[in-house]
N, C-alpha and C positions, 0 to 999 in steps of 0.2 A: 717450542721455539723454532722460529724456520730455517735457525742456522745448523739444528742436530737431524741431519739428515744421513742416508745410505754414506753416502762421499767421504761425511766427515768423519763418521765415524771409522770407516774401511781404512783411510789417511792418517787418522788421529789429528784433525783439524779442530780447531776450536769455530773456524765459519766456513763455508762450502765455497769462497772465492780460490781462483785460481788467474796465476797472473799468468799471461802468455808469453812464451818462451820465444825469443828471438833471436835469429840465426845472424850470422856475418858481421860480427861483432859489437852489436845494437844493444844482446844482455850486458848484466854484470853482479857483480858477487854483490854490491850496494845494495843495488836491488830485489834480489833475491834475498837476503837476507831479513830486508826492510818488513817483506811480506810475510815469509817465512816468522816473523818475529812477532808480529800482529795478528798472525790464526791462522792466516789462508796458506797457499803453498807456493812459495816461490820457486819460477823455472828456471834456466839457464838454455838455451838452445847452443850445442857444441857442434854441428854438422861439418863447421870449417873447421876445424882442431884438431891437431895428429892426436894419437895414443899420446906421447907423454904430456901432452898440455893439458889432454882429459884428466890425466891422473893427476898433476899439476893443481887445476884448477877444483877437483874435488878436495885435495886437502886445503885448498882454500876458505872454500864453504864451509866446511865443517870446525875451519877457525873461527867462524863468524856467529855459526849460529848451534844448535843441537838441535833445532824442529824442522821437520820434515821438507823436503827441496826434492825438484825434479829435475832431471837432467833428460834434455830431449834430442832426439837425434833424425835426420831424414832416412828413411829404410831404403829406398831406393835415390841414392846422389847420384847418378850420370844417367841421362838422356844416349839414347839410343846414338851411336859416334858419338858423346861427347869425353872420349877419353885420350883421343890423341884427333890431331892436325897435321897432313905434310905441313911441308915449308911452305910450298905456293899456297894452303889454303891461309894459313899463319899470315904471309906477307898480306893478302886479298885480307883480311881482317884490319890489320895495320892502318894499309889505305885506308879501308873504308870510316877509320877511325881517327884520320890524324887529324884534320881541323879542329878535334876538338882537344888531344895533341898538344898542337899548335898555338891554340888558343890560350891554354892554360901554361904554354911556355916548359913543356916536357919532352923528353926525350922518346922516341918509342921504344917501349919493352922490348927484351930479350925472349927470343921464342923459352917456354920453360919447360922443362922435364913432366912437371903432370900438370894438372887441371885442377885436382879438385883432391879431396882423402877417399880413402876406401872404407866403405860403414862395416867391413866385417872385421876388420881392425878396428874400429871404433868401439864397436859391440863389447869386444873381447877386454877392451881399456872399461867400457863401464861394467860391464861384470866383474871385473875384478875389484873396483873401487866400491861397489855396492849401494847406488843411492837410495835413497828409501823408496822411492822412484824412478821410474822408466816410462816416459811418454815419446811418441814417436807418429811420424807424420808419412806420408806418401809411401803408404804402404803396411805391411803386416809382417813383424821378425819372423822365421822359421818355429814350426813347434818345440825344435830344440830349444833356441834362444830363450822363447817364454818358457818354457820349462826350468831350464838354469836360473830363470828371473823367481820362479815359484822357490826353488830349493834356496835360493838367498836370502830369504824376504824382501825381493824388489815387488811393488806393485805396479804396474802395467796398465798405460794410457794410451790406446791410439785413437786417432783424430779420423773422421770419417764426412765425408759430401754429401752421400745421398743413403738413401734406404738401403739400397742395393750391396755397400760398403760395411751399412753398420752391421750388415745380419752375417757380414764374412766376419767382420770382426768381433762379432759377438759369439761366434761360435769358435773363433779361435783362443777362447776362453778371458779375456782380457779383466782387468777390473775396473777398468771407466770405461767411457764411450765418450769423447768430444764432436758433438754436432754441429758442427762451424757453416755455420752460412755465408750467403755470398757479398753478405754487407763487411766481412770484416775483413780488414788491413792485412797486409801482405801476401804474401804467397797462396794459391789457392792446391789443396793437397788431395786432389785428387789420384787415384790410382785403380781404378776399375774402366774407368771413361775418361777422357779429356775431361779438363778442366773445364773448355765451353761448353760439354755438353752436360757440365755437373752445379748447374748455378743455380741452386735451391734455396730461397730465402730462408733466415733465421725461423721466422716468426710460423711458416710452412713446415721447416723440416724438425725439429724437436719434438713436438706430439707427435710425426710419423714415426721415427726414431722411436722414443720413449714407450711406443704400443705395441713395438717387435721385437725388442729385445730386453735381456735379461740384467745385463750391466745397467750400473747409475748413471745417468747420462749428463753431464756438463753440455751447458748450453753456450754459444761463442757465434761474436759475430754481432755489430751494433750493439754490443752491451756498454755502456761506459758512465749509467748511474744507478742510484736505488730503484729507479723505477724500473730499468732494463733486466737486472736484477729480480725481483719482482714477477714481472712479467713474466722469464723464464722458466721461474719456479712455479708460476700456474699453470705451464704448459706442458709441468710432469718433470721439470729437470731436476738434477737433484744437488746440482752446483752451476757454475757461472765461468766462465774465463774469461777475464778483459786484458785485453791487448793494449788497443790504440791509449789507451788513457796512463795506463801505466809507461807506456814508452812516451809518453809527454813529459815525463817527473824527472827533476833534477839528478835521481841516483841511476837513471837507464843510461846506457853508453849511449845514445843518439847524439847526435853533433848540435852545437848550438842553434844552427843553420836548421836543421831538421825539428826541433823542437819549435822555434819559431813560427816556422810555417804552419806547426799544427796545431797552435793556437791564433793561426791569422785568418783573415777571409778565404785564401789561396787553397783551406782546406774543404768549402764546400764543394769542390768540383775533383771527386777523384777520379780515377778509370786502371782496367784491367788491361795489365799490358806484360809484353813477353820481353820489351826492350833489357830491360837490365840484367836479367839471369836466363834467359830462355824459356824461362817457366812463369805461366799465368799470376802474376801476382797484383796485387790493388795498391796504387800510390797515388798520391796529388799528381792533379796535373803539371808540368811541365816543361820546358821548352826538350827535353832530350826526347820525352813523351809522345813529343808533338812530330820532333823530325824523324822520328824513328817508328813512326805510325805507318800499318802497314808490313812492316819488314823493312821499309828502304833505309839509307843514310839520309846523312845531311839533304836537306831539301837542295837537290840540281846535283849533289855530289855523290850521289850511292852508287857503290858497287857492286853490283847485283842487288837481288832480294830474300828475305829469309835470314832469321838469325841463326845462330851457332847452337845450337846442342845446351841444356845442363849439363856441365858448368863451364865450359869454354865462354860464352855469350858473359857469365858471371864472371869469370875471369877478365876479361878484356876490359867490362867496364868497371872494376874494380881496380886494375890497372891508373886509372886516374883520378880514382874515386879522393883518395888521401890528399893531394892536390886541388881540386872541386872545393874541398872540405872547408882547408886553408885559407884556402880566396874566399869562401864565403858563399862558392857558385850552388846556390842551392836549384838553380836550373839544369844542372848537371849531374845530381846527385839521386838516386831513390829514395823517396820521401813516403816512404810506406805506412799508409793511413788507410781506420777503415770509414764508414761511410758515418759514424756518430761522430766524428771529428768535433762539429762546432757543441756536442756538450762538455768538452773539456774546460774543466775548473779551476782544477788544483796541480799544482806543480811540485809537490813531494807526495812519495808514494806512502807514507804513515797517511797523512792528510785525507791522499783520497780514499785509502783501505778504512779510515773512519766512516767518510762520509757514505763509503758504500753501505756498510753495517746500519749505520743510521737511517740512512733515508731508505733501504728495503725494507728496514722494521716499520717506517713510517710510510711507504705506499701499501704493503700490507695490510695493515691496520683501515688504510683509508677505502681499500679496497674489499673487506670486510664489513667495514660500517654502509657501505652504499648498496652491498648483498642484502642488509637487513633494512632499507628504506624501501 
C-alpha cells in the first residue's frame, strides 16, 4: 500500500501526509489535531511564542489528541541587525508606514523592547515538553540539540531548498528531509544561499534530493490534491506536506479575509516578496505587494529603500495586521499562498485529509493501469 512507507512508519503515521506548520499565528491546535486524528501529522509552527506559551500550548495538544504532532520552530529568527533599531531608525519606520496608519484609523505603535523571541529559549521550552516531533526551518539545531532531541525520543524534521542543504542536513543525522519547492506558499527557508538564488522547482528538486541522501524525504510545494500526492511519491518521496490547502480549512487560524481570497480568482497570481517579514516569502498578490515592490513605500511616499531586517519589517507590519484583519482589508494583510491555490476544494481539514487518501489511491492506480497499456 502506498501509504506504509519509510515516514510512516519512523512516525507511527497511519498515511505519509504531513500538514504544514504555520508561523504567526495562522496554526492552531483545531487543526492539528484534525490531522493528527485522521493519520497524518499535525504541525503547529511556534517561531512567535515565548517559552511559556510553548509549554502552554503543548499541554494543549496533548488534551486533544494522543497521535503524533509536530511542533516547528525557525533555527535562525533574526536577520542580520534585526534585533534592535535606534529611535531615528524606529521613527524613519513609523513615517514610512503611517498612511497606512492612517488609513486604517490607528495610532502609531510604541517603539518595543524586542522584536522578535529568541530560538535558544524556545529550543529549551520544546525539549522540555517533548513532542514526538521536532521539525524546523531556516537552518540546522546544533549537534547538541539533535542529540537531546535523540535521547528524548523527539524525531527531527528539517526542511531544506536545494541539494546543497539537503546533504548538510542529511549528514547532521536528521529523520526526514522536507524538500520544499519554490511553488509553495509562504516563507521560503533557505539558509545556505538566499532565498533568490534557492528557487528549485518541486517537480526538479525531490528526485535530486531523494538520490543523495539517506533520510525519507517529504516532498512540499504545489501539493494540494491526490494527484500532487501521487506524483511526489513517483519521484522517490516518501511523504507529502501540504500547506496551502490545509490553511484554507475552517479549523486553521487564517482570518476570514484570508481564507476567501484563497479560494477566489485573486489567488491565481501570487509572487515572492520581502514586504511583510523581511524574508522571501510567497503571497497573493496585493495592493501592499504592489506599493512596497522594490523596497519603496507607498507609491510617491517612501522613505528611503530597503526593508528592515527579520523580524523588525515583521514586526511593523504586524503592528496593523489585527486592524487590516477587522476591516476586512485584505489588501493589506499577508495572504500567504502557494502556487496550487485554484485546486483548493474542500474547506475542513477531515474533508480534505480524506480526499487526499482517496484520490492518491486512485491516480495511482491509474497510473499503473497506463504502465501496462
Amino acid at each position: 500500500m502506498w501509504n506504509d512507507t519509510e515516514l510512516s512508519r519512523r512516525l507511527g503515521l497511519r498515511h505519509p501526509i504531513v500538514q504544514g506548520p504555520f508561523g504567526g499565528g495562522l496554526s492552531s491546535v483545531e487543526l492539528l489535531a484534525a490531522v493528527s486524528e485522521a493519520g497524518g501529522l499535525g504541525s503547529f509552527g511556534i517561531h512567535h511564542l515565548a517559552p511559556d506559551a510553548i509549554r502552554a500550548l503543548d499541554a494543549s495538544i496533548r488534551a486533544r489528541t494522543s497521535q503524533p504532532y509536530a511542533l516547528n520552530l525557525w533555527v535562525s529568527n533574526a536577520d542580520l541587525g534585526g534585533d534592535a533599531l535606534t529611535a531615528a531608525q524606529f521613527e524613519a519606520g513609523i513615517a514610512r508606514l503611517r498612511p497606512y496608519y492612517d488609513e486604517l484609523g490607528l495610532p502609531p505603535p510604541a517603539m518595543p523592547p524586542r522584536y522578535g523571541e529568541a530560538f535558544e529559549a524556545q529550543v529549551e521550552a520544546l525539549l522540555e515538553v517533548a513532542p514526538p516531533v521536532f521539525s524546523f526551518v531556516f537552518g540546522i539545531p546544533s549537534a547538541e540539540i539533535l542529540e537531546q532531541c535523540r535521547r528524548r525520543g523527539i524525531a527531527t524534521i528539517g526542511t531544506v531548498t536545494t541539494v546543497d542543504e539537503a546533504l548538510a542536513m542529511d549528514a547532521a543525522g536528521v529523520d526526514a528531509i522536507v524538500a520544499t519547492g519554490m511553488e509553495a506558499g509562504g516563507h521560503r527557508v533557505s539558509f545556505l544561499r538566499s532565498a533568490e538564488d534557492s528557487l528549485t522547482g518541486t517537480l526538479a528538486l525531490v528526485p535530486q534530493v531523494v538520490d543523495r541522501v539517506r533520510a525519507p524525504v517529504i516532498a512540499a510545494g504545489g501539493i494540494a490534491d491526490g494527484r500532487g500526492v501521487a506524483a511526489a511519491l513517483m519521484l522517490g518521496a516518501r511523504g507529502v506536506q501540504v500547506g496551502t490547502a490545509f490553511l484554507a480549512c475552517e479549523e486553521s487560524n487564517a482570518s476570514a479575509v484570508h481564507r476567501a481570497a484563497l479560494f477566489s480568482d485573486q489567488a491565481k497570481y501570487t509572487a515572492l516578496t520581502r514586504a511583510f517579514s523581511g524574508r522571501l516569502a510567497r503571497g497573493i498578490r496585493n495592493r501592499f505587494v504592489e506599493d512596497m515592490r522594490d523596497g519603496m513605500g507607498v507609491a510617491g511616499l517612501a522613505h528611503g529603500t530597503g526593508f528592515f531586517p527579520y523580524p523588525i519589517q515583521s514586526w511593523f507590519t504586524g503592528s496593523f495586521k489585527p486592524a487590516a484583519v477587522a476591516q476586512g482589508r485584505g489588501d493589506l494583510i499577508s495572504l500567504w499562498a502557494g502556487q496550487a491555490a485554484l485546486l483548493l476544494r474542500h474547506r475542513h481539514a477531515r474533508e480534505l485529509f480524506d480526499s487526499l487518501v482517496r484520490d492518491t489511491g486512485v491516480a495511482l492506480g491509474q497510473a499503473g493501469r497506463q504502465a501496462l497499456e
